[in-house]
GUVEX-827086 format. One record per atom (N, C-alpha, C): residue number from 1; atom name; x, y, z. Coordinates in pm, 1 decimal. Atoms other than C-alpha are relative to their C-alpha. Layout:
REM GUVEX-827086
{site NUM CA {X Y Z}} ...
END
This chain:
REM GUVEX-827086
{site 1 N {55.5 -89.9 98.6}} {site 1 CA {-2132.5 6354.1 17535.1}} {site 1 C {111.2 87.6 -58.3}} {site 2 N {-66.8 -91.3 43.9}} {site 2 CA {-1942.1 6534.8 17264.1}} {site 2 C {-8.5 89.0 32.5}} {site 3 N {47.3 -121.4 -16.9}} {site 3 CA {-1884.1 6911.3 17277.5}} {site 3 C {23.7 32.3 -101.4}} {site 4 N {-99.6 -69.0 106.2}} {site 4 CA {-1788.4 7172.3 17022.8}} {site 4 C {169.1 22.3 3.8}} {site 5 N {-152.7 -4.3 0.9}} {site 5 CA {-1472.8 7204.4 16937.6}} {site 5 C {24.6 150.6 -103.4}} {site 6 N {16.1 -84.6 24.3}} {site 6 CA {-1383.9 7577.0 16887.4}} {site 6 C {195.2 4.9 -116.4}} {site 7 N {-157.6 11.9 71.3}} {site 7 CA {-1094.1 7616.7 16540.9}} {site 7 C {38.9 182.1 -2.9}} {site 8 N {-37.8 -158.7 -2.6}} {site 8 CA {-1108.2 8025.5 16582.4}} {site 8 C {-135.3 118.2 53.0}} {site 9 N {116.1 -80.9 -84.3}} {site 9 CA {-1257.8 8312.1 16792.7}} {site 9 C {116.0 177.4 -13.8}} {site 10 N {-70.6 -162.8 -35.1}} {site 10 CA {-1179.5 8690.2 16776.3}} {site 10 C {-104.2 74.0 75.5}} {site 11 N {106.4 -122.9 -102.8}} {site 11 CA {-1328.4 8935.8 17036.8}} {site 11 C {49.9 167.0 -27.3}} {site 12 N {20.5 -86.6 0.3}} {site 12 CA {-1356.7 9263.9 17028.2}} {site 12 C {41.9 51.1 127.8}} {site 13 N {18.0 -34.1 -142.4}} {site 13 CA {-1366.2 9286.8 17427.4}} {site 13 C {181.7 -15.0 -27.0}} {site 14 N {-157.1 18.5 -14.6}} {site 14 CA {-938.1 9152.7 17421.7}} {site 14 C {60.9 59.4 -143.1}} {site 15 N {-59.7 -42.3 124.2}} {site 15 CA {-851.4 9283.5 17056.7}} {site 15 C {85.7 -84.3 -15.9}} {site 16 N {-137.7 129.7 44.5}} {site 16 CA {-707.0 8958.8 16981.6}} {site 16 C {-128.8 -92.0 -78.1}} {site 17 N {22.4 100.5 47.0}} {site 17 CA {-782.7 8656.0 16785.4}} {site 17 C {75.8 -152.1 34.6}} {site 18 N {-117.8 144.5 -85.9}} {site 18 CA {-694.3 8283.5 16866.2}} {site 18 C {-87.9 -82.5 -172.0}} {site 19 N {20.9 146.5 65.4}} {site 19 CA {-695.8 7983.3 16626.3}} {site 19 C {79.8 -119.1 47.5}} {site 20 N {-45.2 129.1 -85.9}} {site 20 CA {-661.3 7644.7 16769.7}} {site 20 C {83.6 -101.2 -141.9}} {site 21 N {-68.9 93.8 101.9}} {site 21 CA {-387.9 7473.1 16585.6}} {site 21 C {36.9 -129.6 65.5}} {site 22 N {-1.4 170.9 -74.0}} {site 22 CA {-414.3 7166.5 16826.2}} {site 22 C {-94.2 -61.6 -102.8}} {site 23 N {89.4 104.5 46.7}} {site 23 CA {-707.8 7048.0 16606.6}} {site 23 C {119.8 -68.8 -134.8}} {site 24 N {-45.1 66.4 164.0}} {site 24 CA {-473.3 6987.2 16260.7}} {site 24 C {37.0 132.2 -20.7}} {site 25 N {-32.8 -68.0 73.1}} {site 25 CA {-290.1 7196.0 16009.2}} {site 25 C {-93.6 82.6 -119.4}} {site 26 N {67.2 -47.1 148.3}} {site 26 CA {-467.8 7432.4 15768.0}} {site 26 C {26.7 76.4 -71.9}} {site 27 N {-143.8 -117.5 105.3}} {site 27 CA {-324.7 7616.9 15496.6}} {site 27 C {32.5 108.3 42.6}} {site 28 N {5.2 -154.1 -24.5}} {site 28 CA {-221.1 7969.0 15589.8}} {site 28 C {-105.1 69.9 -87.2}} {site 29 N {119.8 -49.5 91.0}} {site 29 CA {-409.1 8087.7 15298.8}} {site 29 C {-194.7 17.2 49.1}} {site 30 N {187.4 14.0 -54.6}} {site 30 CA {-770.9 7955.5 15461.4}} {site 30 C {7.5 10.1 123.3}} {site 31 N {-26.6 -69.9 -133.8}} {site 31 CA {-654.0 8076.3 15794.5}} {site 31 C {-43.5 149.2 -9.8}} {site 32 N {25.2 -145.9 35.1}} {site 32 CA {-633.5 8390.6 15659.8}} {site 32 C {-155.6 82.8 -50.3}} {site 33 N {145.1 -15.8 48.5}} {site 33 CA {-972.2 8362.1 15460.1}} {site 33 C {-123.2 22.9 107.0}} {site 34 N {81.9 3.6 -105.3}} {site 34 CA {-1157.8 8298.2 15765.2}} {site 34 C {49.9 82.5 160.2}} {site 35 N {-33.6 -115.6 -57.2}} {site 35 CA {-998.1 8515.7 15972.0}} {site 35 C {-61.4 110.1 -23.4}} {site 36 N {21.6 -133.8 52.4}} {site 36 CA {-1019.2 8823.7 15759.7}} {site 36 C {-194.1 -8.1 4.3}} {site 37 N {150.8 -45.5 -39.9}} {site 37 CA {-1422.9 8768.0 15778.8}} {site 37 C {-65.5 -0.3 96.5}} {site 38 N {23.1 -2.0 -110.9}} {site 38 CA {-1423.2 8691.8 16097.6}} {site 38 C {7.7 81.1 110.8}} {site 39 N {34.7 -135.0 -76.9}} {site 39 CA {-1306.8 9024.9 16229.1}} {site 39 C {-17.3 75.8 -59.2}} {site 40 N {106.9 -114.8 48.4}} {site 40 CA {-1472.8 9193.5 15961.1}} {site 40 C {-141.0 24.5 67.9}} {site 41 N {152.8 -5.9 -121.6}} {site 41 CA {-1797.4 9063.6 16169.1}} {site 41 C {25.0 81.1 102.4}} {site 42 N {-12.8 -103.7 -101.9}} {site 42 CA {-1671.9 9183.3 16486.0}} {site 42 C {39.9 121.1 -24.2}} {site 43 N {-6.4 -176.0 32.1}} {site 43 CA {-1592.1 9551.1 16376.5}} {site 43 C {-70.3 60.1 -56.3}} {site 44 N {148.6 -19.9 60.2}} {site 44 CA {-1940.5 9534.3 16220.3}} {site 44 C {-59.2 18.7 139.0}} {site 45 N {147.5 65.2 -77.4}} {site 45 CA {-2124.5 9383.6 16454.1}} {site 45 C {44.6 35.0 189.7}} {site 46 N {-46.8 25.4 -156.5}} {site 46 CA {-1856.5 9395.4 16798.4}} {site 46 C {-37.2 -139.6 60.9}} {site 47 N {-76.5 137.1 -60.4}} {site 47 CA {-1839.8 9127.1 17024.4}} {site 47 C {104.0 -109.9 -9.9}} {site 48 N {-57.3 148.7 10.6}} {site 48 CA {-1714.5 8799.3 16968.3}} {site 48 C {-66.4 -94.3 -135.3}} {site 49 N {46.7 65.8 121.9}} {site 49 CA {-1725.4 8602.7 16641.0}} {site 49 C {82.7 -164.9 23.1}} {site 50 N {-60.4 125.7 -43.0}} {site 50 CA {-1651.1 8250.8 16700.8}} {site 50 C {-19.9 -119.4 -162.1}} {site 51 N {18.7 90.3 93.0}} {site 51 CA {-1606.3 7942.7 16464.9}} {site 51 C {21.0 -147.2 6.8}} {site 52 N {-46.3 185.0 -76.9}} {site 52 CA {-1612.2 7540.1 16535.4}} {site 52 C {-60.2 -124.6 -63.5}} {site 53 N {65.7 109.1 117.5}} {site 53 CA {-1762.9 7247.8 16454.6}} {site 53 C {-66.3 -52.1 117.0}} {site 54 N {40.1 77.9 -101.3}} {site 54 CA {-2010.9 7053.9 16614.0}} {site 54 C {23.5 -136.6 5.7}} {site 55 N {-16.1 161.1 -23.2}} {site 55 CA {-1975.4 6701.6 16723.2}} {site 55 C {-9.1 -75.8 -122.5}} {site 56 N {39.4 128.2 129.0}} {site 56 CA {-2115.4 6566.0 16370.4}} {site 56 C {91.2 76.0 -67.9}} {site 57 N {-71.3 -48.9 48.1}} {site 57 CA {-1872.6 6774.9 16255.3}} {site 57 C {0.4 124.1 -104.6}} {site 58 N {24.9 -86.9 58.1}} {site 58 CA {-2047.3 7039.1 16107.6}} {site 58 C {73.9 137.9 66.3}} {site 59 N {-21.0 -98.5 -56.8}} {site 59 CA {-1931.9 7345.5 16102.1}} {site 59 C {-56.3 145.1 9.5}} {site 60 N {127.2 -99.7 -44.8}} {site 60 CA {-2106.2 7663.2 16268.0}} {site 60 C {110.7 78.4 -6.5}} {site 61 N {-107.0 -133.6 -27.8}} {site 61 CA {-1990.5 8076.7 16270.5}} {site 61 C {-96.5 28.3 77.0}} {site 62 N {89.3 -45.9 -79.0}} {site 62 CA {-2149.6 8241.8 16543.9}} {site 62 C {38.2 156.0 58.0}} {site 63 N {-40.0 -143.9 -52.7}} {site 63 CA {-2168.6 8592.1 16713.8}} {site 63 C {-64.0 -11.6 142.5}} {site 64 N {63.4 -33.7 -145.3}} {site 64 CA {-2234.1 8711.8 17075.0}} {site 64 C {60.5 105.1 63.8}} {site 65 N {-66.0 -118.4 -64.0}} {site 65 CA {-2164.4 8965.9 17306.4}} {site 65 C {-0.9 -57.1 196.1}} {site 66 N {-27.3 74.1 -119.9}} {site 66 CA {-2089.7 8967.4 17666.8}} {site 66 C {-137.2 82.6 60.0}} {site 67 N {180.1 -53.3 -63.1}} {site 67 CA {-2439.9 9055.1 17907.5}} {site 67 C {16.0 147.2 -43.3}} {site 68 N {-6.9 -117.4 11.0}} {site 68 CA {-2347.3 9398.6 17934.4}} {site 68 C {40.6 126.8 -106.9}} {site 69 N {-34.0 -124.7 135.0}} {site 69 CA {-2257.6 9569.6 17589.8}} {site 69 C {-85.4 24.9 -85.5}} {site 70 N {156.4 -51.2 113.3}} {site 70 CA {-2530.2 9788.5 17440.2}} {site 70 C {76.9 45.3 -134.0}} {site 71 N {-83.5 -23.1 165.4}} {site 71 CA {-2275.9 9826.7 17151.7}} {site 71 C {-35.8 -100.6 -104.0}} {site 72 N {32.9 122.3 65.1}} {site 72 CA {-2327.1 9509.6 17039.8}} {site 72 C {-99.5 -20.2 -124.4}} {site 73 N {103.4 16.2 37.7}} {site 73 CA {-2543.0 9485.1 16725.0}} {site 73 C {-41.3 -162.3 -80.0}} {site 74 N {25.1 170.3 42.8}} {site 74 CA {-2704.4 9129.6 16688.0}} {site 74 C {-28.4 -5.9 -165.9}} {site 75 N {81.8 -0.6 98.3}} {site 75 CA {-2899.7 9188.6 16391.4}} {site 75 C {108.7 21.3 -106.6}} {site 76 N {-101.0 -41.0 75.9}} {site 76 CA {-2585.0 9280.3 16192.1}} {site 76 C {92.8 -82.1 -9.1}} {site 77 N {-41.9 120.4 5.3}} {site 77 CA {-2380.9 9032.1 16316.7}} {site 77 C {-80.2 -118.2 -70.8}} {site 78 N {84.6 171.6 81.6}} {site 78 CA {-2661.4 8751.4 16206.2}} {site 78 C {25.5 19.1 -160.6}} {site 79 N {14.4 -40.2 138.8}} {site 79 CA {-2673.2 8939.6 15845.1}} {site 79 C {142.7 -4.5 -39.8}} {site 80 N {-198.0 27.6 13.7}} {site 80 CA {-2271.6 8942.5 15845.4}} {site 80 C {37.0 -134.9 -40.6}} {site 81 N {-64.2 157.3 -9.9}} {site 81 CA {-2256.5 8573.8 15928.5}} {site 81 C {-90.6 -88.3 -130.4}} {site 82 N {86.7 53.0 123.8}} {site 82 CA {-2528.6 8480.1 15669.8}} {site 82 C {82.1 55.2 -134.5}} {site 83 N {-78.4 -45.5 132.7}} {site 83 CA {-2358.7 8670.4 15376.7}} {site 83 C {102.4 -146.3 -21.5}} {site 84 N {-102.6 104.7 -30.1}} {site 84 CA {-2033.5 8489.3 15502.5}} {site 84 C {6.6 -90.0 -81.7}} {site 85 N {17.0 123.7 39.2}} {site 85 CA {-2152.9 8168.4 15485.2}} {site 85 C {-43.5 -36.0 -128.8}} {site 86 N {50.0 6.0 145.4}} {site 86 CA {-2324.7 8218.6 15166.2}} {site 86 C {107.6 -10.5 -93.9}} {site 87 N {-81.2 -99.3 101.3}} {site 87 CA {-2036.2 8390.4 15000.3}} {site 87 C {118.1 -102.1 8.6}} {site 88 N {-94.2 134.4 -55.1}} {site 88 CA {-1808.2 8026.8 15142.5}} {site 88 C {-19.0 -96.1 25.8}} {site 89 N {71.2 146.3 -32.0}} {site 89 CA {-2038.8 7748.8 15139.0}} {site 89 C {128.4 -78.2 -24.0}} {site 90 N {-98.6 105.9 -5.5}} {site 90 CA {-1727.9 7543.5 14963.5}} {site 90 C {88.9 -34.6 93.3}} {site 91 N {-164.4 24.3 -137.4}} {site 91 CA {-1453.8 7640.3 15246.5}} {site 91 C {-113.9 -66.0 59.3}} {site 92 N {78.8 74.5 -99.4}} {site 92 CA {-1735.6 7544.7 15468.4}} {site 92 C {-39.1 -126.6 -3.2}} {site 93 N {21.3 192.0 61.1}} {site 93 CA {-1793.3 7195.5 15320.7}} {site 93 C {115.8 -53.9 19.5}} {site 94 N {-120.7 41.3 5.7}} {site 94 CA {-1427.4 7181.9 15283.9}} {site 94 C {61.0 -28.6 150.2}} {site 95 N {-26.2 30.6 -103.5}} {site 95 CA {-1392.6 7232.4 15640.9}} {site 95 C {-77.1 -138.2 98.2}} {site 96 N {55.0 72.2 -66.8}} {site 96 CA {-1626.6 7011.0 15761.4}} {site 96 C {114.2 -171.7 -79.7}} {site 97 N {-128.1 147.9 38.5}} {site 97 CA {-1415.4 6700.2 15560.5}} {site 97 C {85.8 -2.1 47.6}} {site 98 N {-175.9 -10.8 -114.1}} {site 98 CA {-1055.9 6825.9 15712.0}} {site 98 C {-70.1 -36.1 161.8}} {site 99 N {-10.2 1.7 -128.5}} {site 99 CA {-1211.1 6832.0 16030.5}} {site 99 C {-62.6 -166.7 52.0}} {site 100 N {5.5 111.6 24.6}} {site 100 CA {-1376.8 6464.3 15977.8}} {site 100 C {61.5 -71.1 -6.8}} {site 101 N {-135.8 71.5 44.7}} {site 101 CA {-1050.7 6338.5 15836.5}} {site 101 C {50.8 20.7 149.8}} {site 102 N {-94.9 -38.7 -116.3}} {site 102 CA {-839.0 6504.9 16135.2}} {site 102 C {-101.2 -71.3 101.0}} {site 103 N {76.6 55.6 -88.1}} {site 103 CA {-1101.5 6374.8 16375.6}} {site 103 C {7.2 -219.6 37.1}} {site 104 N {-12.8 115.3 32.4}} {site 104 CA {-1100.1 6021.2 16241.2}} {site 104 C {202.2 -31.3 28.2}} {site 105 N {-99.6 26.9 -14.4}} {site 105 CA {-749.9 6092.9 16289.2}} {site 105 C {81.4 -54.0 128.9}} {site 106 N {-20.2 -10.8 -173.2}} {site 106 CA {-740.3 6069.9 16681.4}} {site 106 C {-31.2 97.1 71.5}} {site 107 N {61.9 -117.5 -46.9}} {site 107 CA {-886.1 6391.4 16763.8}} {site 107 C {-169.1 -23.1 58.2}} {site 108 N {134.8 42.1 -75.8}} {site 108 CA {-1187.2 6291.3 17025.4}} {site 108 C {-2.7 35.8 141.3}} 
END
């Protein structure tokens, strides 16, 4: 069984960000794009803003927190990540092809 395959995560809890540049190359430019909204969520919303693709290669943004942080606001995060996605359907299409391509590439 496939899993997800995670291309960027920033937390709140470590004040860091990671992007996985094992999957493939992606421009700096749309690194940056998805970055910069990605810890705009978390300094909205806190926790953890994650981003990946699933097995069919779609790709998902997600939020969460860890059990214990009443900081955390879900409802803000969901409304964050909906804008987002709205406001980037193309990167998000666009990503799902690079990551198809790169996949098809030997990435399994």
């Amino acid at each position: 069984m496939e899993e997800k395959v995670i291309l960027a995560y920033v937390s709140q809890y470590k004040n860091k960000y990671y992007f996985n540049q094992d999957i493939g190359k992606l421009p700096d430019a749309v690194k940056n794009e998805i970055l910069s909204g990605m810890i705009f969520i978390t300094e909205e919303a806190g926790g953890v803003t994650e981003l990946g693709f699933e097995p069919d290669g779609t790709v998902y943004l997600d939020t969460y927190a860890e059990e214990d942080d009443l900081g955390y606001d879900q409802i803000s995060g969901r409304l964050l990540i909906s804008e987002f996605e709205r406001e980037h359907k193309e990167l998000f299409d666009q990503l799902k092809t690079w990551f198809r391509t790169v996949k098809r590439g030997g990435l399994s």
